[in-house]
Backbone bond lengths (Angstrom), bond angles and torsions (degrees), N, CA, C in turn:
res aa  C-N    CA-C-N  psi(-1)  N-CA   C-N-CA  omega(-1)  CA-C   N-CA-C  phi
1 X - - - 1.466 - - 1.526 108.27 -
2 X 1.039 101.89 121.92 1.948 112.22 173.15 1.717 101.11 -53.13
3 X 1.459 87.78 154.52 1.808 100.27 157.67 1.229 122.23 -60.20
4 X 1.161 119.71 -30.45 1.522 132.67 170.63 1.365 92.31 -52.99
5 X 1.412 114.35 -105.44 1.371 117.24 -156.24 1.256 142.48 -37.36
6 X 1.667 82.42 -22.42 2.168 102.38 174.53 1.590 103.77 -67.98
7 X 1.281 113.58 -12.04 1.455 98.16 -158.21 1.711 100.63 -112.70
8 X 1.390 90.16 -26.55 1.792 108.36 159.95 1.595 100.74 -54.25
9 X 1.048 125.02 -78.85 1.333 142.33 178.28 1.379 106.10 -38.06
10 X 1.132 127.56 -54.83 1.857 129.28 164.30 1.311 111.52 -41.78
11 X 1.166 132.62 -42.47 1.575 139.86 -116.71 1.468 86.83 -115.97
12 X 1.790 112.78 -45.21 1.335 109.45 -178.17 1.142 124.89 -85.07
13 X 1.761 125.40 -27.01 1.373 138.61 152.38 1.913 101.38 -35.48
14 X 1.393 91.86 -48.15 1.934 82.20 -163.07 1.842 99.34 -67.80
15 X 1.050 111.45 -16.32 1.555 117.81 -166.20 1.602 94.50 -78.63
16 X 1.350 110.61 -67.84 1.283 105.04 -171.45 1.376 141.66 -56.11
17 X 1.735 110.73 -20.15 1.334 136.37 159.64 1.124 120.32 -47.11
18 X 1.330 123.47 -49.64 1.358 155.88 163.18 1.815 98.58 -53.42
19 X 1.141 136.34 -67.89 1.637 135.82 -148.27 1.092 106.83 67.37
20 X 1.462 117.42 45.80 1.458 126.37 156.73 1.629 130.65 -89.43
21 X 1.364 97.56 4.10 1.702 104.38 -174.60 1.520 109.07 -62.51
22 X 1.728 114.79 -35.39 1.086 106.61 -170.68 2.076 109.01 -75.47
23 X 1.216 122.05 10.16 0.798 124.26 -175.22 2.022 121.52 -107.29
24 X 1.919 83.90 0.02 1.571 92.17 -156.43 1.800 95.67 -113.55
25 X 1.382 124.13 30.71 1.580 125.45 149.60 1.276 118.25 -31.39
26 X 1.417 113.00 141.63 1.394 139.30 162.18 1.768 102.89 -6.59
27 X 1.222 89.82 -86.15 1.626 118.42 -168.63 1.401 96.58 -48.51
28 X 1.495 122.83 -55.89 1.398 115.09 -155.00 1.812 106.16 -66.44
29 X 1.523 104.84 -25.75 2.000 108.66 -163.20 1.874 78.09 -80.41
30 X 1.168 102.27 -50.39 1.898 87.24 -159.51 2.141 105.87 -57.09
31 X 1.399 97.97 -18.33 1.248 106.36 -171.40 1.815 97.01 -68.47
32 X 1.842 120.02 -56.97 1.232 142.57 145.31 1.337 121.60 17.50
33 X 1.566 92.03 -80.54 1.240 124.61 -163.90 1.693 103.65 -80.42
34 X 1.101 142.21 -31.75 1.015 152.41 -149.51 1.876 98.98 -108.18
35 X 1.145 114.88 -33.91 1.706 115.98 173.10 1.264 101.15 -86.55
36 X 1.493 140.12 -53.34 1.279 139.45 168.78 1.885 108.99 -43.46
37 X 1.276 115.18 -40.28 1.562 106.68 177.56 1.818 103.07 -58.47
38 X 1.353 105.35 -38.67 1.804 117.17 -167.26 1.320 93.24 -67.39
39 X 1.133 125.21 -36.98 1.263 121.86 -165.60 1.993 112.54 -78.85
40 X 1.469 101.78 -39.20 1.673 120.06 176.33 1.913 101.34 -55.70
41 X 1.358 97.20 -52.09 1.271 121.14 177.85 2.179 110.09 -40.26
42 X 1.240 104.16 -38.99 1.631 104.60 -152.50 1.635 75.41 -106.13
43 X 1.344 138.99 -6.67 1.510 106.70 150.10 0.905 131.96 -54.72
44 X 1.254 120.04 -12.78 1.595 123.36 -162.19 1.734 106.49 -115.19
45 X 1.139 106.03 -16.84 1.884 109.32 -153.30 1.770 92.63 -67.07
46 X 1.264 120.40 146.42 1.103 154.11 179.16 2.232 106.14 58.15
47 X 0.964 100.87 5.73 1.945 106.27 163.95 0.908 105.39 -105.07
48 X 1.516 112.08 147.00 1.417 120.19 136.48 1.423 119.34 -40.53
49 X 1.257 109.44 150.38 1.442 130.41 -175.54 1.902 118.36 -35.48
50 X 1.960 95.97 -63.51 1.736 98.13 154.99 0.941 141.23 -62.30
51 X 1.388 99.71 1.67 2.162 103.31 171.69 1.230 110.52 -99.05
52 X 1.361 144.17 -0.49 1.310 145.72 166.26 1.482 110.42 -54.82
53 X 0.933 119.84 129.18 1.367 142.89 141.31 1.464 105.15 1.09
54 X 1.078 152.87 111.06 1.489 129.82 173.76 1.957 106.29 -95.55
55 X 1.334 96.81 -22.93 1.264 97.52 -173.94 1.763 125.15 -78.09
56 X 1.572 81.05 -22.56 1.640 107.46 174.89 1.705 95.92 -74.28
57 X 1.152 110.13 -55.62 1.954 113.57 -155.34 1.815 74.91 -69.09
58 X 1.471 163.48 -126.22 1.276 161.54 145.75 1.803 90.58 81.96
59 X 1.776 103.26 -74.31 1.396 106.11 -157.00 1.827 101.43 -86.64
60 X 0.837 111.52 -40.85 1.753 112.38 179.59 1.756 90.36 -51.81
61 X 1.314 141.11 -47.09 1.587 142.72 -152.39 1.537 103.39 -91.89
62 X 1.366 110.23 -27.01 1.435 128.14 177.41 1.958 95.80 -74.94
63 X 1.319 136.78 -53.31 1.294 134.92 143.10 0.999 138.43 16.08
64 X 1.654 82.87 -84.70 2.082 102.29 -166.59 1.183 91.42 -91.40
65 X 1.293 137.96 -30.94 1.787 125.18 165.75 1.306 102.19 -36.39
66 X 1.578 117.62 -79.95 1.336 130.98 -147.12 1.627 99.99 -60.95
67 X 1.048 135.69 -57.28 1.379 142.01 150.57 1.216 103.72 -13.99
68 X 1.653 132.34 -55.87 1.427 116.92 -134.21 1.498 74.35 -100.03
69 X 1.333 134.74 -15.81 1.696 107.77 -156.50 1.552 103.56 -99.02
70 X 1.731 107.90 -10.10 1.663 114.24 -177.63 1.508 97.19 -84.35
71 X 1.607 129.41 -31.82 1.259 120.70 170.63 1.626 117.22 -70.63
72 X 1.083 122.15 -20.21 1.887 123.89 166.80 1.336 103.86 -95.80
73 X 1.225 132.33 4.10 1.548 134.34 154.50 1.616 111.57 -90.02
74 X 1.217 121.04 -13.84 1.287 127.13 179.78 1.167 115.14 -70.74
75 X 2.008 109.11 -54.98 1.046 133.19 165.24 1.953 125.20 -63.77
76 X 1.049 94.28 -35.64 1.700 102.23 171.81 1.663 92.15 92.47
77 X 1.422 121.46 16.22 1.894 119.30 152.48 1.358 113.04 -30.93
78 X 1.006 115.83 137.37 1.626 131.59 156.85 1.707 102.13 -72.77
79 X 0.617 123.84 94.75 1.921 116.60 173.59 0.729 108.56 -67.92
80 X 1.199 167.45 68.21 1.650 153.29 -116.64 1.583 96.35 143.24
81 X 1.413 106.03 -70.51 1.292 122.04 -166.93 1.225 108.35 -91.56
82 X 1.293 126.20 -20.84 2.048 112.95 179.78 1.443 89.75 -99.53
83 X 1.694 131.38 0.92 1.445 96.51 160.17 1.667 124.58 -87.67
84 X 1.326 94.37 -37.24 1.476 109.04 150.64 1.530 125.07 -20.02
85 X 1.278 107.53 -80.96 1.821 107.82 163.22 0.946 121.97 -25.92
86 X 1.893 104.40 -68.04 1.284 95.99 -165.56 1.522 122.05 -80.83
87 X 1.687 128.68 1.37 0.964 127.62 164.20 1.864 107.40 -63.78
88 X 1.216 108.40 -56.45 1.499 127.67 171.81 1.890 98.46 -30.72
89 X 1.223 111.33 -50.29 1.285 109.63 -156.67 1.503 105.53 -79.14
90 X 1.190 115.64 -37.63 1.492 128.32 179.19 1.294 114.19 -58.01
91 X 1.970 130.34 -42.60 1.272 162.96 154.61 1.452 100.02 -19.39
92 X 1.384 97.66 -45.89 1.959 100.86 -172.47 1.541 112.47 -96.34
93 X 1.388 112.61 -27.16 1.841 122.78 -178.28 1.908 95.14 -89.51
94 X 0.912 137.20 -33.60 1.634 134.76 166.89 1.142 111.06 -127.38
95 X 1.862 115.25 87.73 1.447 113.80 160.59 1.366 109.40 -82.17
96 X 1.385 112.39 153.45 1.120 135.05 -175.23 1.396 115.66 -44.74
97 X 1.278 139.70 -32.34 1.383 155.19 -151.63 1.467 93.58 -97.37
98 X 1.530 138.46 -62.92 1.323 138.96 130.97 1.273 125.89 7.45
99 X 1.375 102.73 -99.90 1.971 131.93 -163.11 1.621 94.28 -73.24
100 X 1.047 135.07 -38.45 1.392 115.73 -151.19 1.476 119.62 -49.73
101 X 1.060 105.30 123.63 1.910 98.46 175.13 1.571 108.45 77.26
102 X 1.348 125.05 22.99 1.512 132.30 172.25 1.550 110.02 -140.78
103 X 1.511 107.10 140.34 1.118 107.66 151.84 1.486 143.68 -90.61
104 X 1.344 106.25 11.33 2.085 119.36 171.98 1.804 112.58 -40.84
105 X 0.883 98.85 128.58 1.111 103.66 170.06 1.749 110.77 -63.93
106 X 1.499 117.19 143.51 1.220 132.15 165.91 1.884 111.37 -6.33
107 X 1.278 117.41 -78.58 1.499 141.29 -145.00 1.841 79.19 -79.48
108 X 1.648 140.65 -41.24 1.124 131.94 169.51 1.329 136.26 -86.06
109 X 1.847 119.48 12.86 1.119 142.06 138.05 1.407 129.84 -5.41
């Protein structure tokens, strides 16, 4: 069993103990995941980068993980494998010869 899945497998044990599944819909984790980023986000707002909280940025990232892996457990995703792709996919929209050392988006390459 991958690290992934043990923790998938953790994540949903802790869910189900609880009778929180009916609370863990599509909409609601992307909803989740998306206030927890706002939230990762306001460790940082008005510091420099090394003045953040590290313990705060840790648990907000600890979050949108746990969020993101009960929403590809929803779906039955390989997490493993759709990051894969989409690294794969990116490989071909910013080759190196291109992107290197820029931030342009793909299509301004």
């Amino acid at each position: 069993m991958s690290d992934i899945a043990g923790i998938t497998e953790r994540l949903v044990r802790f869910r189900d103990e609880r009778d929180w599944e009916k609370f863990h819909n599509p909409k609601d984790l992307a909803m989740a995941i998306s206030i927890e980023a706002g939230e990762l986000m306001e460790a940082f707002l008005w510091k420099p980068s090394p003045e953040a909280d590290i313990e705060r940025v840790k648990d907000e990232l600890a979050d949108i993980l746990s969020y993101s892996l009960l929403l590809a457990h929803h779906y039955g995703f390989d997490v493993a494998g759709i990051v894969r792709e989409k690294v794969d996919r990116n490989s071909l929209r910013y080759p190196v010869e291109k992107s290197k050392g820029n931030a342009r988006k793909h299509d301004e390459l």
